[in-house]
C-alpha positions as CSV (number, residue, x, y, z in Angstrom):
1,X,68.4,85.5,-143.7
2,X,72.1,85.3,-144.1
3,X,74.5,85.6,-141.1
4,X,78.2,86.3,-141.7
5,X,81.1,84.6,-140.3
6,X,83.6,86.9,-138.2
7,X,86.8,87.0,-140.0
8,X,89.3,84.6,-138.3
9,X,91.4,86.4,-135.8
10,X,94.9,86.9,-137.4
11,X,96.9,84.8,-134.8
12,X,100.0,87.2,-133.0
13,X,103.3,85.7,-134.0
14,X,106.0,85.0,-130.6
15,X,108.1,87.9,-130.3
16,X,111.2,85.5,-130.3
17,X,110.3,84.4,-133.8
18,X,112.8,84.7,-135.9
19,X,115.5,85.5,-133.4
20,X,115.1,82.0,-131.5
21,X,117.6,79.3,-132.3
22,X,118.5,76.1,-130.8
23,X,122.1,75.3,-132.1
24,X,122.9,72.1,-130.7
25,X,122.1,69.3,-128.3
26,X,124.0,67.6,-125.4
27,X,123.4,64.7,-122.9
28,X,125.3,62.5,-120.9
29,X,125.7,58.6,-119.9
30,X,122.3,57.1,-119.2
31,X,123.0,55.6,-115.7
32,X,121.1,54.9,-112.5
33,X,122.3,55.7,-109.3
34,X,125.5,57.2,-110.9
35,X,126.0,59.4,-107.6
36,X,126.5,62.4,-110.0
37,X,124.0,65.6,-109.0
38,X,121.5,66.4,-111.4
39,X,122.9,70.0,-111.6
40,X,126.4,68.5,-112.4
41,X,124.8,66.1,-115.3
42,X,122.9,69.3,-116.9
43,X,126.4,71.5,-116.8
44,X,128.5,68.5,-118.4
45,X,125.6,68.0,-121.2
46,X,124.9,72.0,-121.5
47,X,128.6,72.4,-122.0
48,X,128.8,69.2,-124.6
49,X,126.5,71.0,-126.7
50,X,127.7,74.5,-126.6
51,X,131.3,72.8,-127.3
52,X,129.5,70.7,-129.9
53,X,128.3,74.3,-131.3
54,X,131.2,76.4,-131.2
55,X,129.5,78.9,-128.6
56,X,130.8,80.5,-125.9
57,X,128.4,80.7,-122.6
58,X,128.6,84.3,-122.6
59,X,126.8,84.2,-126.2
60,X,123.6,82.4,-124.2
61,X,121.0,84.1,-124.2
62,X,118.3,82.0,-122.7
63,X,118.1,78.4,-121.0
64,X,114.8,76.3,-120.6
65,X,114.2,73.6,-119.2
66,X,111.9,70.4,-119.0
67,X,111.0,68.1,-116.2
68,X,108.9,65.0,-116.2
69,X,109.1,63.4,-112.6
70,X,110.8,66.9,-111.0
71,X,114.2,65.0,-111.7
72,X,115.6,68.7,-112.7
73,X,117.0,71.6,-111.3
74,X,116.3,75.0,-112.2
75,X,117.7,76.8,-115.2
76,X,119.2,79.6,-113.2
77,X,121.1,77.0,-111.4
78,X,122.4,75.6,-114.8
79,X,123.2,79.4,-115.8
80,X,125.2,79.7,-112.5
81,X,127.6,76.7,-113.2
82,X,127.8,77.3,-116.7
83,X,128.9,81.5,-116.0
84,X,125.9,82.4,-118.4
85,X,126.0,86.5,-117.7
């Protein structure tokens, strides 16, 4: 007897692909206890890279965010300061 295999399962592609693009990078001084908010380090290195880019913030689109030890603060806060419509 001879079984067939199902046919793989075409994968679905992301719906942003294609129209998803990180265009630059930013950070800021590595310090400890600089006494600087965490919301005011991710505005100075979100605006170094959009400067670093050429884009304006009201071109944004999108923000994510990543958080290791909940040492971040939430993207819509990061929107807010940078006047992301």
């Amino acid at each position: 007897m001879v079984t067939a295999m199902p046919a793989v399962a075409r994968q679905r592609e992301p719906s942003f692909l294609g129209r998803t693009a990180i265009v630059s990078t930013g950070y800021t001084a590595l310090t400890k206890d600089s006494g600087t908010t965490v919301l005011a380090l991710a505005t100075e290195a979100c605006r170094s890279a959009l400067e670093q880019a050429g884009v304006e913030s009201g071109e944004i689109d999108g923000i994510v965010s990543y958080s290791l030890f909940g040492d971040s603060v939430a993207c819509q806060a990061v929107a807010t300061a940078l006047a992301v419509p």
